[in-house]
N, C-alpha and C positions, 0 to 999 in steps of 0.2 A: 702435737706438742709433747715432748719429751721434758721432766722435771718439771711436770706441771703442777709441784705442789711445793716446790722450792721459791727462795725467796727471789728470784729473778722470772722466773717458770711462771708462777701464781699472777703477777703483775702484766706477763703479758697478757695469760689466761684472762683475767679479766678485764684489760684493754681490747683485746679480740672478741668477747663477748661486747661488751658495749656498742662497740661499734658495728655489731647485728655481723658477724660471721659465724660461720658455724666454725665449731671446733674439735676436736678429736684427739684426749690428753693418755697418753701411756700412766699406765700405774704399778705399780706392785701387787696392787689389793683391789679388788670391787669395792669398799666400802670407803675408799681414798675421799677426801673434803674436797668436791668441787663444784662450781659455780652451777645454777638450773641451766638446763641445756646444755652441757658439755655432755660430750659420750665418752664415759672413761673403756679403756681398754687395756686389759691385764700383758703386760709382758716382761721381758727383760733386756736391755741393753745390751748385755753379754750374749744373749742370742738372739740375734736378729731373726730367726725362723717364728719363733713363738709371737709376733704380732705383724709377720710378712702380710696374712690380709687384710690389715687393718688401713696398709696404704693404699692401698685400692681408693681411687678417688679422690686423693688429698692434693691439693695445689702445689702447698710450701710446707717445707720442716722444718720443724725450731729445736735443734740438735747437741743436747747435752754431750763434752767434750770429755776425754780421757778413760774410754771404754775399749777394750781390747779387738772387738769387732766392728769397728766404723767404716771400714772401707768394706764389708761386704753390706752393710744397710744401706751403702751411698750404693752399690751398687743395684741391690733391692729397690728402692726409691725412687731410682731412676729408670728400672723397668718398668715399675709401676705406672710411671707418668709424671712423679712429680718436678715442680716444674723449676721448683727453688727450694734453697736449704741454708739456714741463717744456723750459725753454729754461734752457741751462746756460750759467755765465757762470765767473770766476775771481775770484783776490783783487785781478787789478790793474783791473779795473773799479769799485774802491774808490776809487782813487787819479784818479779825473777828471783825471789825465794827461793831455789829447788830444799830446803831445810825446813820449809813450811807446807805441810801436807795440803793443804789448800792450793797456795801457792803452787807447787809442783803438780799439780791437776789437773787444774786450769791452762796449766802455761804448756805439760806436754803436750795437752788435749789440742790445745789454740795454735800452736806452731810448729810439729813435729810427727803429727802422727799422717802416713800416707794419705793421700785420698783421691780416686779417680777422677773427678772433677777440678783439683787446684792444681795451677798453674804455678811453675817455679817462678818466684821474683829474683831468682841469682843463678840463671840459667849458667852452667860452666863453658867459661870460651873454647868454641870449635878452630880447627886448625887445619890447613888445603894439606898436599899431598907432602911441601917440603917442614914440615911442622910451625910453619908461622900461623899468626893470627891472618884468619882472613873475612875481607867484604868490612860494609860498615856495621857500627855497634846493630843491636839487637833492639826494636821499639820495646815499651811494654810491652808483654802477652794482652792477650784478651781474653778473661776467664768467664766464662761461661758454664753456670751449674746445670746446664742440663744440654744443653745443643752441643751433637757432637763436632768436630773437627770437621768432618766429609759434609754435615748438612749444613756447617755455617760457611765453610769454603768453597765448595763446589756444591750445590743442593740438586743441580742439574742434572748430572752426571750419569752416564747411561751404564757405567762399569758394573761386570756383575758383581764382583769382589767388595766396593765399597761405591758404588754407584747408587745415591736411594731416588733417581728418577728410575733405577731399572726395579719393576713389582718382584720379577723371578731372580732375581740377584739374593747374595749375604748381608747386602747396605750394611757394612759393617759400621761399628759405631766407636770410635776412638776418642780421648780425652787424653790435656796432659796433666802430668803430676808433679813432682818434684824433681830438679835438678836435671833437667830438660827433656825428662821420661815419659812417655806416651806411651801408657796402657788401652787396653781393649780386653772386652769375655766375648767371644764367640761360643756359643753353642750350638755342637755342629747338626745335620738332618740325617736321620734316617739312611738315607739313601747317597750319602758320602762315605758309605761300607767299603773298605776294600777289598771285600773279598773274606774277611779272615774275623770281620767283627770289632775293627779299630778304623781310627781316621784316615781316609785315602789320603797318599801323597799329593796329589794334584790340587786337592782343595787346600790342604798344607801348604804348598807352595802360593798357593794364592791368598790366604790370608795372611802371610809376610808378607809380600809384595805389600797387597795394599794397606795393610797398616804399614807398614815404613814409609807410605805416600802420607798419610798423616804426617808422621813426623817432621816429612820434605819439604810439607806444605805451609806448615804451622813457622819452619826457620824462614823459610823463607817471605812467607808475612812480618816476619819480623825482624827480617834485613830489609824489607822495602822491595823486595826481589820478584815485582807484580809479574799475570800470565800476558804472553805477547801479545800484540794483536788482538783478536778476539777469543783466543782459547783458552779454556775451560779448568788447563792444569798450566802450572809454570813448567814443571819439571816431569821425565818422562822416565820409566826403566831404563837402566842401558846393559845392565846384568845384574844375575842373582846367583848367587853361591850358596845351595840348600846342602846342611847334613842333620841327617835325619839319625837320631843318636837313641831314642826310645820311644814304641807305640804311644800313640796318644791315641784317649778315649774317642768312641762314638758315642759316648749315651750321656757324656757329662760337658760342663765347661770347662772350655780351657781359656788359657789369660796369654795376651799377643804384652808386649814390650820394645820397644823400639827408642833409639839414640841414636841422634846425630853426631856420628864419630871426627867427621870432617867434613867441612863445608867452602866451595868459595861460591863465587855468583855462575862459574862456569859446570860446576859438578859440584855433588855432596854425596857421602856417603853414612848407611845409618847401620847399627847391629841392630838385627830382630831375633826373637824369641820367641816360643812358645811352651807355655809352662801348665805342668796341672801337676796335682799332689806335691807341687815343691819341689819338684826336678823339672829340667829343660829336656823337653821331647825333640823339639827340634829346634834350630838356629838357622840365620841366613846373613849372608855381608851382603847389600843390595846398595847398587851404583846408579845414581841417579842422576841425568846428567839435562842442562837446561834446554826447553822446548821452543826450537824457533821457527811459527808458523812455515809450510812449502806452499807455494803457489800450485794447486794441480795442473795438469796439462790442461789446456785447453779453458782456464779459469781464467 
């Protein structure tokens, strides 16, 4: 529980104690006023590193808004384990004040700051190859705070890349964001050295690949653009255009990014990226074009 000693914070705090859960409240201070049985634990907001192990264990988050590092807590949080994350707002984020410090807090916390897990509700219209609109409107997203894209669409999936039935695969784990962007962290192993002490291109190439299947995957659940038959993916590579523009680390995370640039029911096409210290190490334009079951010989 973040702002557990705030007048919103405190009310749940003690609604969650009553009702016999355990609870586990951020403070500023050890000597913070809170309820018998809570475990306070000292950190800060502005740095997510200073109570990273205190999630350890924790179900759900109850997440004070308008802190400059929230998309790496979500991202923390969600390594952890945790499994949901209620971002708690007030009543002066009604008041679209931005001239009322309150007001302006709440409201950029509540509706404007990034975050790996939220799904854009004003996805921008994708366009085929002659720049019109294409295929039917988009359903809702389905946002989901903690399952990524690959385990709630294909869980199956034997891919090394983003397959999490395969144990020795990346099972990469993608989410979307705003404005119909699909982030992912990869953190790469050991032994995708190239040689020289940075990220092999090969694995590079395959963690675009399949994060821009994320993204392929996610439009086209959301065109209604179900997989044929019995298979597993709607859509399949058909090319990838890698330029590799600067080293990317071995021994740190880096962040995948992906946008459907163009879509119709017959192909779509998405940019990918792959970022660390705030430059683009690599990029890829990957063509993805729709999968229609073959009969094998002899089937």
């Amino acid at each position: 529980m973040t702002g557990a000693t705030g007048n919103v914070g405190s009310e749940v705090v003690a609604a969650l104690v009553a009702a016999g859960e355990p609870v586990r409240a951020l403070v500023r201070r050890p000597d913070a006023p809170l309820p018998d049985g809570v475990e306070p634990v000292v950190g800060d907001l502005n740095d997510p590193a200073s109570f990273a192990d205190a999630l350890a264990g924790v179900g759900g988050l109850f997440l004070m808004p308008g802190y400059d590092r929230a998309e790496e807590l979500l991202g923390r949080a969600r390594d952890a384990g945790v499994r949901r994350v209620v971002l708690l707002s007030g009543g002066s984020a009604a008041l679209e004040d931005l001239d009322n410090a309150v007001s302006r807090y709440t409201t950029s916390g509540s509706s404007s700051r990034p975050c790996p897990w939220r799904a854009s509700t004003r996805p921008p219209p994708t366009r085929d190859s002659s720049g019109s609109r294409a295929g039917p409107p988009r359903r809702p997203p389905i946002v989901d705070a903690v399952t990524s894209i690959q385990e709630r669409l294909y869980p199956n999936l034997p891919c090394f890349g983003c397959g999490h039935a395969n144990p020795d695969g990346l099972r990469l784990r993608s989410y979307p964001a705003q404005d119909g962007l699909v982030t992912a962290t990869f953190t790469p192993w050991p032994a995708h050295d190239n040689g020289l002490g940075f990220l092999n291109g090969g694995i590079i190439c395959t963690v675009l690949d399949c994060h821009s299947a994320a993204a392929v995957m996610l439009e086209a659940e959301q065109r209604g653009w179900e997989p044929l038959g019995d298979a597993a993916l709607s859509y399949v590579t058909a090319g990838l255009d890698v330029r590799y523009l600067r080293p990317s680390p071995l021994t740190e995370p880096v962040e995948l990014r992906a946008v459907v640039s163009a879509s119709s029911e017959a192909q779509m096409t998405v940019d990918v990226s792959l970022v660390w210290d705030g430059k683009t190490r690599a990029e890829a334009t990957a063509l993805w074009k729709r999968w229609r079951p073959r009969v094998a010989p002899g089937g």
